[in-house]
Every structure is written in structure tokens, then in C-alpha cells.
C-alpha beads as a LAMMPS data file, in Angstrom:
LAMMPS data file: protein, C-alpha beads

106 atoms
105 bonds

1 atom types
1 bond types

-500.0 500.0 xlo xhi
-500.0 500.0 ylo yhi
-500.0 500.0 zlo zhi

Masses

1 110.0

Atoms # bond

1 1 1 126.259 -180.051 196.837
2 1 1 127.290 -183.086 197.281
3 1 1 128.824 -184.879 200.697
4 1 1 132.624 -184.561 199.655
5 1 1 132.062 -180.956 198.501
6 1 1 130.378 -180.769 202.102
7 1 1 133.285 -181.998 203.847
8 1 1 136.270 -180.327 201.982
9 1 1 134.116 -177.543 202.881
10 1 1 134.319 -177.616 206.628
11 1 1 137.460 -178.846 206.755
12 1 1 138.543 -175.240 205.260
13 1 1 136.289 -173.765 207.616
14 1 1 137.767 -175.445 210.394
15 1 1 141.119 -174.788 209.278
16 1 1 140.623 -170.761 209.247
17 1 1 139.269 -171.325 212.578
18 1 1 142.409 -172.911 213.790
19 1 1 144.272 -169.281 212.417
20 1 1 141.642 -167.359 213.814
21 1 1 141.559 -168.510 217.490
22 1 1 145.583 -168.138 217.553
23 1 1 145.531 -164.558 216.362
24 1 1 143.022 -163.454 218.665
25 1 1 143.740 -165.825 221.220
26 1 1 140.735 -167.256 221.726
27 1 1 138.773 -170.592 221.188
28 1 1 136.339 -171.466 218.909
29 1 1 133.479 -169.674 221.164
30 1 1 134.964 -166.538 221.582
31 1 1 134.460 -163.049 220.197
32 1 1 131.019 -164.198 220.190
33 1 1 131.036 -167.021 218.118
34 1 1 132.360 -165.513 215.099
35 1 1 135.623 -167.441 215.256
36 1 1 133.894 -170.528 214.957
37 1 1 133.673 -172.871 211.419
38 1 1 129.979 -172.354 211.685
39 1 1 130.027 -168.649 211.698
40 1 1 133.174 -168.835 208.769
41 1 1 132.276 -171.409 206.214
42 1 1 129.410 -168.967 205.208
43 1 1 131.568 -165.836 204.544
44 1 1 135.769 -166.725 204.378
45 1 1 136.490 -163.804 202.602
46 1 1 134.677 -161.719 205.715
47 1 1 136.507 -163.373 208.295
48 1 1 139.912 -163.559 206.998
49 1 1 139.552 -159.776 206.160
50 1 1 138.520 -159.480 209.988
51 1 1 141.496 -161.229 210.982
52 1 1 143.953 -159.004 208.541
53 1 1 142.401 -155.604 209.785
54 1 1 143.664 -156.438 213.279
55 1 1 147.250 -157.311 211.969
56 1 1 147.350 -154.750 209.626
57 1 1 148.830 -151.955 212.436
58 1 1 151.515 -154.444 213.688
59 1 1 152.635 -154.970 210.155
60 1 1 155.335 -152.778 207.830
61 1 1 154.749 -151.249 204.766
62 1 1 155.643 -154.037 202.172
63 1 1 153.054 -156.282 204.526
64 1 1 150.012 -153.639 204.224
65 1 1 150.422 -153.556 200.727
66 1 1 150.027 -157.215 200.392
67 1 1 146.998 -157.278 202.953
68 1 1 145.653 -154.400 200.881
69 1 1 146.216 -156.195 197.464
70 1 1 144.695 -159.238 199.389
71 1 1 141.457 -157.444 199.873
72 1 1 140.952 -156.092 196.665
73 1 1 142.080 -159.393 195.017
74 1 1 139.204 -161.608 196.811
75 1 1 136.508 -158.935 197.377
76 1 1 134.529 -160.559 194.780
77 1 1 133.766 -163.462 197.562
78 1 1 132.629 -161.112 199.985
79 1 1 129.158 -162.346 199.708
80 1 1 130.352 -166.044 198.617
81 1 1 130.173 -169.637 201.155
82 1 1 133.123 -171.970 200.790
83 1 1 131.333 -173.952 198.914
84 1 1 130.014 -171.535 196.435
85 1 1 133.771 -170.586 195.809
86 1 1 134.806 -174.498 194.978
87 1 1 131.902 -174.968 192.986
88 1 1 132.028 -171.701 191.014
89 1 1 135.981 -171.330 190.568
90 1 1 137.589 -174.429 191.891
91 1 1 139.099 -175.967 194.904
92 1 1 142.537 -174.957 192.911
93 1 1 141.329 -170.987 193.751
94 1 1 140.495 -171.283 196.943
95 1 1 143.277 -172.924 197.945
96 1 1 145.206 -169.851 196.632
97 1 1 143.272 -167.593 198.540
98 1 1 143.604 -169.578 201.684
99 1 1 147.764 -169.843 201.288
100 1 1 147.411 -166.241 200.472
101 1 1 146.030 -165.621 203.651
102 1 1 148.041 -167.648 206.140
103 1 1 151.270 -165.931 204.165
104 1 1 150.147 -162.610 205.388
105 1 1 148.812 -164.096 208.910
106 1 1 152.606 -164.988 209.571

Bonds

1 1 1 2
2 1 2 3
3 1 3 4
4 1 4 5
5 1 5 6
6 1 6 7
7 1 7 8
8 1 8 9
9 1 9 10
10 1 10 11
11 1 11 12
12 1 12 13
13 1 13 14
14 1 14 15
15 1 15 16
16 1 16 17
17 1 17 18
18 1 18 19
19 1 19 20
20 1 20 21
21 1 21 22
22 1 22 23
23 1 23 24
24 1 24 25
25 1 25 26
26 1 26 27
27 1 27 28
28 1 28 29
29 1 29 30
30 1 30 31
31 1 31 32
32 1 32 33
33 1 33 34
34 1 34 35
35 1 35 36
36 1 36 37
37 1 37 38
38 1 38 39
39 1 39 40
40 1 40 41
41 1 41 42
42 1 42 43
43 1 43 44
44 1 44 45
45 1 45 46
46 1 46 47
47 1 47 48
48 1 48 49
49 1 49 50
50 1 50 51
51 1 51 52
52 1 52 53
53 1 53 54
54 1 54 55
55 1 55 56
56 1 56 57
57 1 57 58
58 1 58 59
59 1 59 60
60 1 60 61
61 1 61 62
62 1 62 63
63 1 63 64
64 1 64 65
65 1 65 66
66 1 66 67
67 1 67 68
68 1 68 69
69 1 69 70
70 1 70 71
71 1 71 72
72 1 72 73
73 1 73 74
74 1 74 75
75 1 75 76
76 1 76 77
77 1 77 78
78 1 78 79
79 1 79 80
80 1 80 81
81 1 81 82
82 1 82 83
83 1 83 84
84 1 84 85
85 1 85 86
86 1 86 87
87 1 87 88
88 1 88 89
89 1 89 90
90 1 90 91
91 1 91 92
92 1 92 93
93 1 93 94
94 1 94 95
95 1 95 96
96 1 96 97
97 1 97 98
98 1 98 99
99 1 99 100
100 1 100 101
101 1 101 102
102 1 102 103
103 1 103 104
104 1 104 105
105 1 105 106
């Protein structure tokens, strides 16, 4: 991997950490870590799904459909890094998934 890959990588990390410590009101450090870029860049798909299971009550219908098709969409990156995503698939894929996600965050 090289040192741009690296980078992009993080910053996506960081950026799902920023959506993260909003929805569960916390900073990076809380809920033991696991909201931190650190703790997401090796698993996304894990943390976002996290994030959607505790918004999935609040939502309607329509929206749990969406988180639902969500899951089922991306669960082939359950096991996946950022970077394994980019370099596998392309930035162009997981920058789908990552709109995707802050859509149903809102």
C-alpha cells in the first residue's frame, strides 16, 4: 500500500469517526475506543452497521428497509480494511458505501 492509499485511508476512517461520535454522543475515546479511526479503518462495514442498529428503532419503515438493504448490500466487507476495499473495488465504491451510509445516518 502505498502512502496516498494510506492517507485517503484514514481520512475515511476519521471521517466515520466524526458520524460516529455525534450519534452516540461521544468522543473519539468513548464506548471503549471503538469509535475511534484506529478501531474503524480496520472493519467500516462493522462499525457503520453498529452505528445503524442503534438508529434503526428511531427510524420508520421506508428508513429500515434502506438500513436493511444497506446491510445486505455491503456485507461482503464485513471482514474487509478501508484499504482493502479501495484497492480491491475502487475508491469510486467506497465512496458509495460511505454516502450510503451518512444518507441513512440523517
Amino acid at each position: 500500500m502505498d502512502i496516498q492509499m494510506g492517507f485517503k485511508s484514514q481520512q475515511y476512517a476519521i471521517d466515520i469517526e466524526h458520524k460516529l461520535c455525534n450519534i452516540f454522543n461521544c468522543d473519539r475515546g468513548g464506548i471503549g475506543g471503538m469509535v475511534n479511526s484506529d478501531f474503524i479503518r480496520p472493519m467500516p462495514y462493522g462499525t457503520m452497521v453498529a452505528a445503524l442498529m442503534f438508529l434503526y428503532k428511531e427510524k420508520d419503515s421506508v428508513a429500515q428497509s434502506k438500513i436493511e438493504k444497506f446491510i445486505n448490500d455491503y456485507q461482503f466487507y464485513s471482514n474487509k480494511r478501508i484499504d482493502e476495499i479501495i484497492e480491491d473495488q475502487g475508491e469510486k465504491e467506497f465512496k458509495e458505501m460511505m454516502n450510503k451510509f451518512k444518507e441513512l445516518i440523517k
